[in-house]
Each structure stands twice: as structure tokens, then as C-alpha cells.
C-alpha positions as CSV (number, residue, x, y, z in Angstrom):
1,X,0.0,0.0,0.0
2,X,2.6,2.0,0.3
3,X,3.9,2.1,-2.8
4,X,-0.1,3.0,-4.0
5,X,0.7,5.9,-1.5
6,X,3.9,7.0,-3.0
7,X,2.3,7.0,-6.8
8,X,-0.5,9.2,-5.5
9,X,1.2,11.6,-4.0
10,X,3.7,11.9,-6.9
11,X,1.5,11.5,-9.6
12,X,-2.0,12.1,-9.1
13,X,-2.6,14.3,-6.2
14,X,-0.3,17.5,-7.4
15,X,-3.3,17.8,-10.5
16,X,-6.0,17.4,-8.2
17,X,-4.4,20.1,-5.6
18,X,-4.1,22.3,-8.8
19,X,-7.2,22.4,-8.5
20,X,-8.3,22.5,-5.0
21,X,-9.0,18.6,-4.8
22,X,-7.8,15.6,-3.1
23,X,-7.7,11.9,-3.3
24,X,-7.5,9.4,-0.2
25,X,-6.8,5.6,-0.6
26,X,-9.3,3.5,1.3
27,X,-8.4,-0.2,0.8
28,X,-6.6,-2.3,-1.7
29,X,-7.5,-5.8,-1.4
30,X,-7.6,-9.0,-3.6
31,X,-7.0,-6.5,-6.9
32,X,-9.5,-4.1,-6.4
33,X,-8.6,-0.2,-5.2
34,X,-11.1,1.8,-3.4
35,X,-10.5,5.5,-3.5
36,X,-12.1,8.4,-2.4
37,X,-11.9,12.0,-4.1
38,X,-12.1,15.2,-1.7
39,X,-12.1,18.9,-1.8
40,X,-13.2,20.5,-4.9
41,X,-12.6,16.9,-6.8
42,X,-15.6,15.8,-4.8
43,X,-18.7,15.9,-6.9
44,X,-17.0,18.2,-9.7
45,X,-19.2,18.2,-13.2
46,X,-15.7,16.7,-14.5
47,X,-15.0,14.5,-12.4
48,X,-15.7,11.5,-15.1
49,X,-12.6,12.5,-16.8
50,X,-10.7,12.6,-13.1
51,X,-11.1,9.1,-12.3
52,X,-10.6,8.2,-16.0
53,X,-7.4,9.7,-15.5
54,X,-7.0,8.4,-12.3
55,X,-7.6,4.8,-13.6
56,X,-5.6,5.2,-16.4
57,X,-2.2,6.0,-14.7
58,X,-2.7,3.8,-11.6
59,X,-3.5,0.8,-14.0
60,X,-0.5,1.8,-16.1
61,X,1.8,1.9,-13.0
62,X,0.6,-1.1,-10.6
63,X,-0.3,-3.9,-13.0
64,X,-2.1,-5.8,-10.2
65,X,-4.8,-3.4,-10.0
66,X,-7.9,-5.0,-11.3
67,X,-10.5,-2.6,-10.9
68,X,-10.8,0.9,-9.0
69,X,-13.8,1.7,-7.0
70,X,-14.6,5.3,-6.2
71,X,-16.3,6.3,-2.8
72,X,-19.1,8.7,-3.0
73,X,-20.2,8.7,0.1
74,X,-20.4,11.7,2.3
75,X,-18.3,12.2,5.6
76,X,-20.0,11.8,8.7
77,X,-17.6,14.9,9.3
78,X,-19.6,17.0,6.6
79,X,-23.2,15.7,7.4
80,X,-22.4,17.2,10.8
81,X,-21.3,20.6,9.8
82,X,-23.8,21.3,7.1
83,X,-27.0,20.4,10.2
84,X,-24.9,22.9,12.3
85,X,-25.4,25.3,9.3
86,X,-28.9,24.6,9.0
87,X,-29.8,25.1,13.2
88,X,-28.1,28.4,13.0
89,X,-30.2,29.5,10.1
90,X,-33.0,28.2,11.6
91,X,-32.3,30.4,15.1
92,X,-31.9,33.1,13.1
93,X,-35.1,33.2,11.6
């Protein structure tokens, strides 16, 4: 895994900072890579062409890569902070 790690951060996560974006590697197990893209990445109208990009180099760099899986789930972390946003609007009105 680390050497998924080390190919992200050279490769693949300088363009997606570029752009205010992130990417975070979840598992790697029997072949298939789960990923999960942050920041600005997250949800981007262009993001099709992010993890086609994404897939591409990673496949062309670790042959034992047999699929790539990309989270879209939302973070606990982010639930929590947009009902925070909503209860203050809500006060204030």
C-alpha cells in the first residue's frame, strides 16, 4: 500500500491540488482499489474525466490493480457541519 501511496502523491494528487482537490486511498484488497476523491474533486461536473485519469495512470503503474472503486459517500464529518449550518439558520429566523 505504500507504494499505492507513494504513486498518488507523486503522480495524481499535485493535479488534483491544482485544482483544489484531493484523493484518499481506502483499501486495496484482492485487486481491487477503493478510492475516495475530496475537496473541490468531490462531486466536480468533471470529475468523469478525473477518475478516467486516475484509472488510467494507476493501472499503467501497478499492474495488479484489477478494478478501482470510487467512494461517493459523504463524511459523517460534513453531514455534521452542514445540520450545524442549517440550526443556525434556523435560530436566526
Amino acid at each position: 500500500m505504500d507504494s499505492l501511496q507513494k504513486i498518488l502523491d507523486e503522480y495524481i494528487r499535485p493535479i488534483l491540488n491544482d485544482h483544489g482537490g484531493d484523493i484518499k486511498l481506502l483499501s486495496f484488497e484482492n485487486g481491487v482499489l477503493t478510492l475516495k476523491l475530496q475537496g473541490q474533486c468531490l462531486g466536480c461536473a468533471s470529475s468523469d474525466f478525473t477518475t478516467e485519469f486516475i484509472e488510467r495512470e494507476l493501472k499503467e503503474r501497478v499492474p495488479e490493480i484489477k478494478e478501482i472503486l470510487f467512494d461517493e459517500s459523504v463524511s459523517e464529518e460534513l453531514l455534521a457541519m452542514a445540520r450545524e449550518i442549517l440550526r443556525k439558520k434556523e435560530n436566526h429566523s
